[in-house]
Backbone as a chain_set.jsonl record, in Angstrom:
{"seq": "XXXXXXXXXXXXXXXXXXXXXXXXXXXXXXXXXXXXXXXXXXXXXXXXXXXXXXXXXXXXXXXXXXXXXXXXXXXXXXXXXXXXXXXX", "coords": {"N": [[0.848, -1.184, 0.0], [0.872, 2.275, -0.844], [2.095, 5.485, 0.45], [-0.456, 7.745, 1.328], [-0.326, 10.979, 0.134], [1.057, 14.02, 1.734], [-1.603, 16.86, 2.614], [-2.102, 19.933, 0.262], [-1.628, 22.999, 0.651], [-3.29, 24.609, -0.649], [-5.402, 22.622, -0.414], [-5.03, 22.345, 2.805], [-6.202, 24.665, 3.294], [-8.529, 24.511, 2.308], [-9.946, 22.861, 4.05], [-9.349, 23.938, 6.778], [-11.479, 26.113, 6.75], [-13.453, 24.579, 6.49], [-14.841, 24.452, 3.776], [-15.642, 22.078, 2.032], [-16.88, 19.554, 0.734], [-18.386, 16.552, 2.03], [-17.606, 14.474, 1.023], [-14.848, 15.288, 0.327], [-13.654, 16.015, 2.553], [-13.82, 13.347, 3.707], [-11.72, 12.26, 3.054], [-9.78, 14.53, 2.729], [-9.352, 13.851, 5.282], [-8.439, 11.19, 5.79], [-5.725, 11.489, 4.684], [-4.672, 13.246, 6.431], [-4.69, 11.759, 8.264], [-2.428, 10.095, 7.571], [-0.654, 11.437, 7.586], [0.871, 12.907, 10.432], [2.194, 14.849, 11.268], [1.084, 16.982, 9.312], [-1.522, 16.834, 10.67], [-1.277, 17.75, 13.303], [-0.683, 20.053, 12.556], [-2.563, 21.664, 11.444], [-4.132, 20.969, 14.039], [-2.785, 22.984, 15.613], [-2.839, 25.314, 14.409], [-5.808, 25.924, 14.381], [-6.267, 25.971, 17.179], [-4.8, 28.974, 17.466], [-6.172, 30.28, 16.218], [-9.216, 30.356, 17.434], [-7.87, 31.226, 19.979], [-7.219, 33.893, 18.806], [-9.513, 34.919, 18.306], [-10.762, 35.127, 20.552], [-10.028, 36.91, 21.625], [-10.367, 39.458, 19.767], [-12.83, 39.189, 19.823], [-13.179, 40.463, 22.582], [-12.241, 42.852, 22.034], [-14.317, 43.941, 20.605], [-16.165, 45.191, 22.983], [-14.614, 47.446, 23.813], [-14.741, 50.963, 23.525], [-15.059, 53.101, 20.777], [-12.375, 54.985, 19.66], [-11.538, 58.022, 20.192], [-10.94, 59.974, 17.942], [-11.813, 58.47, 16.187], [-14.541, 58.536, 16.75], [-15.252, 61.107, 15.707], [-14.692, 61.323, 13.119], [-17.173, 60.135, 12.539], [-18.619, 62.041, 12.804], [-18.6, 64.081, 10.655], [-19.737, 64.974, 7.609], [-21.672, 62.971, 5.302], [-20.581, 60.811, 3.142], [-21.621, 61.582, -0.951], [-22.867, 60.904, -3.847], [-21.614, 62.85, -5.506], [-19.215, 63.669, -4.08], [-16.362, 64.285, -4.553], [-13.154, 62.47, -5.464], [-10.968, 63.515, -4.338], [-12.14, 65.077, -2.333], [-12.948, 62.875, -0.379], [-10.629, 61.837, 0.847], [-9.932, 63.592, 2.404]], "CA": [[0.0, 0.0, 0.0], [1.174, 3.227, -1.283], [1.548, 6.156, 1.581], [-1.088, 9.262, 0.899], [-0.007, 12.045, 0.143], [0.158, 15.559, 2.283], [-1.856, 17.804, 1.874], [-1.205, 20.838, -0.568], [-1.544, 24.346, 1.307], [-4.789, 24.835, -1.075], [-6.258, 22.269, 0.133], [-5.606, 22.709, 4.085], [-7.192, 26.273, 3.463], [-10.142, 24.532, 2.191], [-10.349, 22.522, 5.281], [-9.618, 24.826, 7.858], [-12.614, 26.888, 6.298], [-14.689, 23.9, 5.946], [-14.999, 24.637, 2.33], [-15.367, 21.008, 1.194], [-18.856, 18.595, 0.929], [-18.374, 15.213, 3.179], [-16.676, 12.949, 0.502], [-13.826, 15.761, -0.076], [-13.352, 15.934, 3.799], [-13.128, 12.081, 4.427], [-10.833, 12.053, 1.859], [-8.385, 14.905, 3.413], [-9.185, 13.499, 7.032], [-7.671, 10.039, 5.473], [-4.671, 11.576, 4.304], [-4.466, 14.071, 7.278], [-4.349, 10.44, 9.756], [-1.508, 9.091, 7.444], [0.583, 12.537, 8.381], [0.058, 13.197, 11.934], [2.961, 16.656, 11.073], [-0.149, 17.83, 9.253], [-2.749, 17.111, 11.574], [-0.704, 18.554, 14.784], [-0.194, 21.694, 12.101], [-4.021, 22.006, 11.687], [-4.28, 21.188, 15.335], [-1.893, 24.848, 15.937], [-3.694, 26.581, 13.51], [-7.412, 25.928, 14.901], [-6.016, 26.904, 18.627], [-4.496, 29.816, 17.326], [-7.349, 30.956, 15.18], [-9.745, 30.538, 18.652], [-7.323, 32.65, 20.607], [-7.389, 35.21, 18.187], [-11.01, 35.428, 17.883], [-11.439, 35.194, 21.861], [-8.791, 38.382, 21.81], [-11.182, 40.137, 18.702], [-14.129, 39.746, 20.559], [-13.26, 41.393, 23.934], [-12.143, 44.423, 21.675], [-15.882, 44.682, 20.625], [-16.667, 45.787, 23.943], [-13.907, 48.576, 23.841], [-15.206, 51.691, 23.172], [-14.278, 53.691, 19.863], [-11.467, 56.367, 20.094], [-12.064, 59.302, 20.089], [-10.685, 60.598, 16.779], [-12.608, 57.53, 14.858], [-16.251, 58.853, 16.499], [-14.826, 62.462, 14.971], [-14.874, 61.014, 11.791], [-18.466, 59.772, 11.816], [-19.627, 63.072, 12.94], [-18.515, 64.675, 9.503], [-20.437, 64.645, 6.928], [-21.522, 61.66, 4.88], [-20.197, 61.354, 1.125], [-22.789, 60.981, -1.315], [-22.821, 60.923, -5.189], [-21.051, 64.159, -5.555], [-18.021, 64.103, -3.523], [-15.028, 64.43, -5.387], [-12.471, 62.089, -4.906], [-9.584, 64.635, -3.385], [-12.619, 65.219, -0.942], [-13.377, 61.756, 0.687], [-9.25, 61.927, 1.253], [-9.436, 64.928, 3.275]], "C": [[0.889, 1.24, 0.0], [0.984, 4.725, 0.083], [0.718, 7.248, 0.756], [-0.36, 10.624, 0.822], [0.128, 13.321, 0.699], [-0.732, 16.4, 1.824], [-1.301, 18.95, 1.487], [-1.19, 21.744, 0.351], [-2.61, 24.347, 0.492], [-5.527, 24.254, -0.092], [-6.133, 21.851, 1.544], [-5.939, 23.97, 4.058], [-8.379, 25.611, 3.177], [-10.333, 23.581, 3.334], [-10.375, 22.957, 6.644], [-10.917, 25.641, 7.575], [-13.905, 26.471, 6.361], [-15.095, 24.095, 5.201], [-14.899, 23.679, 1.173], [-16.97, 20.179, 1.684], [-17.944, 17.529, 1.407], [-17.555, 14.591, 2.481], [-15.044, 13.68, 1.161], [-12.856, 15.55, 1.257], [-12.853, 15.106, 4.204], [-11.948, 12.017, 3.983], [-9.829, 13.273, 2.388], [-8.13, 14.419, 4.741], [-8.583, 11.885, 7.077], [-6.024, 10.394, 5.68], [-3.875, 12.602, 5.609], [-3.738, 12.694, 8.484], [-3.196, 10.155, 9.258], [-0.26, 10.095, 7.389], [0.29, 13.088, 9.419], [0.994, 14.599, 11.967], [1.812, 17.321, 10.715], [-1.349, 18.097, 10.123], [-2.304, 17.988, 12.895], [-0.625, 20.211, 13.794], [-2.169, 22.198, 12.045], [-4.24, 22.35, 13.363], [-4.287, 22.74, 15.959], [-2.668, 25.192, 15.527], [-5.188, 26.709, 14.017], [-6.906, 26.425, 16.395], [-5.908, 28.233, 18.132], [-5.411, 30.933, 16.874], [-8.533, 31.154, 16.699], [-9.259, 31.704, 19.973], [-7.418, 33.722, 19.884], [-9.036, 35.42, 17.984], [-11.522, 35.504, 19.375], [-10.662, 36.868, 21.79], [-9.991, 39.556, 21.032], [-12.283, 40.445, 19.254], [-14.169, 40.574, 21.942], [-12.908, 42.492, 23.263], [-13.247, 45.004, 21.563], [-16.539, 45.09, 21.82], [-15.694, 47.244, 24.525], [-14.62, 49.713, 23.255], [-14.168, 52.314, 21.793], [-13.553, 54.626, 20.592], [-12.046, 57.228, 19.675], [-12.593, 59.939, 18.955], [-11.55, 59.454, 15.815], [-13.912, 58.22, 14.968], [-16.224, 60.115, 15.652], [-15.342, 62.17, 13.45], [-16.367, 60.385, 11.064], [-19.322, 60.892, 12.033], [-19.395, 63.908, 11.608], [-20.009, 64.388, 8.515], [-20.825, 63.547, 5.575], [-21.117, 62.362, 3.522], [-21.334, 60.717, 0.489], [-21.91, 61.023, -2.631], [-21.613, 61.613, -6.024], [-19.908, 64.709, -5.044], [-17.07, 63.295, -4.33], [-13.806, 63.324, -4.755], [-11.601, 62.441, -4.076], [-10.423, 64.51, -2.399], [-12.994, 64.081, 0.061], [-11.601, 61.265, 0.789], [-9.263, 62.68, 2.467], [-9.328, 63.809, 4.958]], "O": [[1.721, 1.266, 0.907], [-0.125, 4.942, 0.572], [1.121, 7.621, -0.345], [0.143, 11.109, 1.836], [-0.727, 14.071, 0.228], [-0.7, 16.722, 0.636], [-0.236, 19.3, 1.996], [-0.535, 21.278, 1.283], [-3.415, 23.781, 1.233], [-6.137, 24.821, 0.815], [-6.966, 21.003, 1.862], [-5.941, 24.444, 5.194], [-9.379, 26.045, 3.749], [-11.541, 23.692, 3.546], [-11.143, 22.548, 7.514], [-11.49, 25.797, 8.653], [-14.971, 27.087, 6.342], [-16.303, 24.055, 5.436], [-14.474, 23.867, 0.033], [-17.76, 20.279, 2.623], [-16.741, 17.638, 1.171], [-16.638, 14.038, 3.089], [-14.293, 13.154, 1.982], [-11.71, 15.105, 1.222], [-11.829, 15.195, 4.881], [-11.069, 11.634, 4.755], [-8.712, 12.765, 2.484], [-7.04, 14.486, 5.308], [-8.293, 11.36, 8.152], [-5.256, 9.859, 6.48], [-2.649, 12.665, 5.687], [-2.736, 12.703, 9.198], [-2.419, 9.844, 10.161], [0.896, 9.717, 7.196], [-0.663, 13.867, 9.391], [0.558, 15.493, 12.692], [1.357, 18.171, 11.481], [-1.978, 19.142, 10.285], [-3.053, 18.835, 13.383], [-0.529, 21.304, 14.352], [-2.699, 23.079, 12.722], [-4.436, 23.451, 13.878], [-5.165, 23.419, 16.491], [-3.567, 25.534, 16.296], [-5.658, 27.845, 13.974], [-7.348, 27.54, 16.672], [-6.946, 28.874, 18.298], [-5.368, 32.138, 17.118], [-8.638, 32.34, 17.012], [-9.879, 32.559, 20.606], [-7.796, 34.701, 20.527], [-9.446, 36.374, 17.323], [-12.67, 35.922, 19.526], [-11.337, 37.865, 22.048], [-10.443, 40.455, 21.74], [-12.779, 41.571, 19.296], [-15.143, 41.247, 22.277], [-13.274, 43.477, 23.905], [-13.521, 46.107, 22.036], [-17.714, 45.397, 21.617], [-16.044, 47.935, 25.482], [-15.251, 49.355, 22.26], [-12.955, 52.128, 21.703], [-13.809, 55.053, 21.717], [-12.978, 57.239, 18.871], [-13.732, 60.335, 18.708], [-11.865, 59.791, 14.674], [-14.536, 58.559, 13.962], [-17.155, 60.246, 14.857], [-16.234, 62.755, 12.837], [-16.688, 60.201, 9.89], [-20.489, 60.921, 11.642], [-20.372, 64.649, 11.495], [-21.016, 63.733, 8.786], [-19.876, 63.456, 4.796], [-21.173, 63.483, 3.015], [-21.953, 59.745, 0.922], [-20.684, 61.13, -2.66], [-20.9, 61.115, -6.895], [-19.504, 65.841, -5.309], [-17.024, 62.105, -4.643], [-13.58, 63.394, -3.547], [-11.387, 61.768, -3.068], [-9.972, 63.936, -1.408], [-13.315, 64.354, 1.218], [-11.477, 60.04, 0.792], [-8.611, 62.353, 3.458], [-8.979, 64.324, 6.021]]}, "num_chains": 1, "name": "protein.A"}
């Protein structure tokens, strides 16, 4: 029996994403068991991705700065504003 292959870097983005229908899945979660380097690298990457999104969400309870609410008190751009002017 022939070993499986790693996976590419495409396709652990489409499985970290879950961006695959059931066959495609068994079928990297085969080849994922017969490199356990890849699966411990998924492993990292799904912790890492959880800490950063526990970190992301306690910011949403930070209030804006100052100078950002400044910027929504201006006035909105519509149709008509000039590019130079939605720079300013």
């Amino acid at each position: 029996m022939s070993a499986l292959p790693p996976l590419t870097e495409g396709e652990l983005g489409l499985y970290l994403d879950d961006d695959l229908d059931a066959g495609q899945r068994a079928a990297l979660d085969r080849r994922l068991d017969a490199n356990p380097d890849q699966r411990d690298k998924v492993e990292r990457i799904r912790a890492a991705e959880a800490e950063l999104l526990v970190c992301l969400d306690a910011m949403l309870d930070d209030p804006v700065p100052d100078h950002l609410m400044a910027l929504l008190d201006d006035e909105p751009f519509n149709d008509e504003t000039t590019e130079a002017e939605r720079h300013l």
